[in-house]
C-alpha angles and dihedrals in degrees: 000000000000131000099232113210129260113296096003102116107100091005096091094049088051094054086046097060105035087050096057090054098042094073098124105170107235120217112254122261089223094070119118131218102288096047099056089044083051089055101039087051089051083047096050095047088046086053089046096052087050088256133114138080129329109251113239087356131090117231109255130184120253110268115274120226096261094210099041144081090217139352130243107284113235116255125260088243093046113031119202108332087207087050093050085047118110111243114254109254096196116034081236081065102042082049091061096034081056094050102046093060096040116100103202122044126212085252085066089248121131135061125292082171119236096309091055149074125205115236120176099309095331130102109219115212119222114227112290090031149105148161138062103311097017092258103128127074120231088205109256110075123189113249129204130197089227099191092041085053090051085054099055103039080057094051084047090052095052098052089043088056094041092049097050088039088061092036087063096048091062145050116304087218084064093056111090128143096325103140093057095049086056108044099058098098143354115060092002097043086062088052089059086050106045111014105044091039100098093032093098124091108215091242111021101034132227101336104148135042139174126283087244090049096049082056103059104046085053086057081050079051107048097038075051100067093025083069088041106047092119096074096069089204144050118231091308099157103047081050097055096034084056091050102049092247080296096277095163081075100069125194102295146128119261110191090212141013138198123194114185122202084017091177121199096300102030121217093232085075097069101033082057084050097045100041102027100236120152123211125212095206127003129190124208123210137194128128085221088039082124101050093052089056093050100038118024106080097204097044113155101218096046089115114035105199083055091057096042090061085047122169086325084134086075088061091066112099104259107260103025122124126263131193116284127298096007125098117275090255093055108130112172101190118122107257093190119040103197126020122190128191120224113189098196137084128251087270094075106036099117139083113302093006083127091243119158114212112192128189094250084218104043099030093230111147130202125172123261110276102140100124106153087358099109123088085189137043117181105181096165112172099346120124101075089063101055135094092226116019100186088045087056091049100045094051089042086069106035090054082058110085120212125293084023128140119242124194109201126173123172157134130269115185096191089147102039087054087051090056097040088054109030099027084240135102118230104225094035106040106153091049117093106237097210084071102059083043101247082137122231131313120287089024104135120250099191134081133220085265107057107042099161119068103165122185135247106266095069092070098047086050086055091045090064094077099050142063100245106228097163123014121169137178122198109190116202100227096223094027083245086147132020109273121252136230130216119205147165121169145164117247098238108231097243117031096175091078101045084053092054093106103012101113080072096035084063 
């Protein structure tokens, strides 16, 4: 578990593989005459046929499709496009040559066709299919009885209602984690089985689900705090004990503020309160935001002047005075001018997405615009709950401008995908899983939900945009959980010229 310096995700991956293809041999210094002659004649033939090495540059393969096991072969009539290109005579040129044939952008515009998703530059295969914009089969394509899957989210549903409705009829104190409990198998067991099948994506995981599935993991989500309002918080301190009390932040002022997923507590409350920043206007986010107002007892941003004044008593000295009759920590200044409300889930956090933001004090409402308005992103465990995970993530960093902070927590369930789909585990393989009761391959490890696991290499891809102030990684022992990943980087000023080659970077 190791801080990586700024800018080093991604970096090094970059210096491995173009060092494994820069090995020009050099002709040895202990060559006589005639052997040098002999080269320089070879050279001069090579120059002549329109062959021979690049001048100032290192010869580097042409970019492999990072999501694919192979690309579209040329056609007989045309032959490769990239082979019949004239060769770039300045990298401002090869830049441009690169983008114009490249069918998603780092801003997550551009087509990946109907079988993929655009993510930062790269287009994401659905499962079955390959290529550069996800238009060839590989041949074995993922089938779903369509009308068998509608039966069985309703019957979810309806445990998932029946279960909450009883839940409310009774003593909070007798809540508990029934839901979960529930939920484990019959009719949501089948969903597991049948619906989420075909959601991952071989190289990237389960990283988009249907609308009807979303909904009904938010109804899992919802029965679920309202069950736990009592805790008033959700995992804080581990947060702030992974990210070093996020002293990389230190105390200063962010003009705006975005937090995605906020839940019914937020994170941004307590890394105000840890490193002493102030925001001028936040923006909370959560598709379920309204129903933890209504219906969490212990929500954090009920009352919006009290939030606003969050957790600032920690910021007196210990030991100083406060007024009369309140601790000696009490502090009672606003530590956020301004809060907004934004119903809607990362999906739809960009301009037109048809997402209302209202001033959580005056009621006033405008649309979502904010695209490269926000000095600070917190996205903390966030990604399994959403409908589209790259589409979260993408519009998570183009609504940073540059220069800007993004806090960022999440899973990664590279070897339980590994499990699920090779029946081995990645760090024991030679280990049967059945034995360390991981069950059997292709036994879900997810739950209703949690319907998204995506896999590690989203978040690299991600890495390579940002100075990297803060990356770790907590490993579960037995891989009894996904994995999670603590980060904190710096959104780089031109991002253009650091995806010129990352096609083959991936």
């Amino acid at each position: 578990m190791k801080r990586l310096g700024p800018g080093k995700a991604g970096e090094e991956r970059e210096v491995r593989h173009h060092d494994h293809h820069d090995k020009s041999g050099q002709p040895s210094r202990s060559l006589g005459a005639l052997g040098l002659v002999f080269i320089l004649g070879l050279a001069m033939g090579a120059v002549a046929r329109g062959g021979g090495p690049s001048t100032g540059e290192s010869a580097v393969p042409a970019a492999t499709e990072p999501w694919t096991v192979s690309v579209e072969p040329p056609t007989a009539s045309t032959g490769s496009s990239k082979a019949s290109t004239p060769a770039a005579s300045t990298p401002a040129a090869a830049q441009e040559a690169a983008a114009s044939d490249r069918p998603c952008n780092v801003d997550g515009s551009g087509d990946c066709g109907a079988h993929g998703r655009c993510y930062l530059g790269w287009c994401v295969c659905a499962r079955g299919w390959q290529g550069r914009r996800c238009d060839v089969s590989d041949g074995s394509p993922c089938t779903m009885n369509t009308a068998e899957s509608a039966a069985h989210l309703d019957a979810c549903e309806a445990t998932i209602r029946r279960v909450d409705e009883q839940y409310k009829k009774r003593s909070r104190s007798r809540g508990g984690a029934t839901i979960g409990r529930e939920t484990r198998g019959g009719a949501c067991g089948s969903v597991l089985e049948s619906t989420d099948k075909c959601a991952a994506s071989p190289t990237a995981g389960a990283v988009v689900v249907e609308e009807r599935r979303w909904r009904l993991a938010q109804a899992f989500e919802a029965a679920t705090w309202r069950q736990l309002a009592s805790r008033g918080q959700d995992r804080d301190e581990t947060h702030l004990r992974q990210y070093d009390a996020y002293s990389m932040i230190f105390p200063r002022h962010f003009e705006r503020a975005l937090e995605i997923g906020c839940g019914p507590w937020t994170q941004t409350r307590t890394l105000l309160a840890a490193t002493g920043a102030t925001v001028g206007t936040l923006t909370l986010s959560d598709p379920l935001l309204e129903t933890y107002i209504q219906d969490v007892s212990t929500c954090s941003y009920k009352n919006a002047d009290t939030y606003r004044r969050t957790l600032a008593g920690k910021r007196r000295p210990a030991g100083q005075a406060g007024p009369a009759g309140r601790p000696p920590s009490y502090k009672p200044e606003f530590v956020i001018r301004k809060l907004e409300f934004a119903p809607a889930g990362g999906e739809d956090l960009r301009p037109g997405g048809g997402v209302v933001v209202r001033d959580a004090t005056t009621g006033a409402t405008r649309p979502f615009g904010d695209q490269g308005g926000y000095d600070l992103v917190v996205m903390i465990n966030v990604l399994e709950h959403c409908r589209d995970a790259l589409s979260t993530l993408q519009n998570a960093f183009n609504a940073l401008k540059p220069g800007g902070y993004f806090v960022l927590e999440d899973r990664y369930a590279d070897s339980q995908w590994a499990r699920y789909e090779r029946g081995r585990s990645l760090r024991f393989p030679d280990r049967d899983i059945s034995q360390r009761n991981w069950g059997k391959q292709g036994t879900p490890f997810w739950d209703v939900g949690h319907p998204l696991q995506p896999k590690r290499a989203i978040y690299t891809r991600l890495a390579r945009f940002f100075d990297v102030l803060h990356w770790r990684s907590n490993l579960w022992p037995n891989e009894e959980h996904p994995d999670e990943m603590y980060f904190v980087g710096r959104k780089r000023a031109d991002v253009r010229d650091l995806d010129a080659d990352f096609e083959w970077y991936m």
